[in-house]
N, C-alpha and C positions, 0 to 999 in steps of 0.2 A: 271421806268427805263428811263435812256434819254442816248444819245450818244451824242457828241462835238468833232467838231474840227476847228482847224483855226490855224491863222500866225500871225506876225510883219513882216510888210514889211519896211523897212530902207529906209525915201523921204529926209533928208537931216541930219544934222552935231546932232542934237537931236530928229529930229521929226519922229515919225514911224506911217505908218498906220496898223488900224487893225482891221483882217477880220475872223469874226468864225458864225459857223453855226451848231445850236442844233436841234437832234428828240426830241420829249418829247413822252412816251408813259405813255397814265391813264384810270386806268379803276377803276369804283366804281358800287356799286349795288343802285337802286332805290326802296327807302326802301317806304311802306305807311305810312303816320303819324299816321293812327287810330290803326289798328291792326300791324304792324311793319312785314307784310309779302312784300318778294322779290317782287317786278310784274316787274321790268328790268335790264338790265345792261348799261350803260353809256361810252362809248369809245370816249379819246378826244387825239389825235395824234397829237398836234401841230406842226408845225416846224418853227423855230427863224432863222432871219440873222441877224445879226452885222455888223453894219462899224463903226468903228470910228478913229480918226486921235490925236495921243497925241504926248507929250513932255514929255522924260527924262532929269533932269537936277541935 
């Protein structure tokens, strides 16, 4: 599951900056190689920024 949101911000006659910001939510089980029994679980909750600055033309 992940959530996003963000903008264009309008800096002149074609150029926009722009700005977004993701959860990521992940979970998986830690399996063994030998006998393939569960021994964990693995939670990784990253969160992303973005910037970046473009040109529509």
């Amino acid at each position: 599951m992940a959530y996003q949101a963000g903008f264009d911000y309008k800096i002149g006659k074609n150029m926009f900056l722009n700005v977004d910001i993701k959860k990521i939510y992940i979970q998986t089980d830690v399996i063994t190689k030998n006998n393939g029994l569960k021994i964990s679980e693995l939670h990784l909750d990253p969160l992303a920024v973005g910037v970046g600055i473009g040109w529509r033309f």
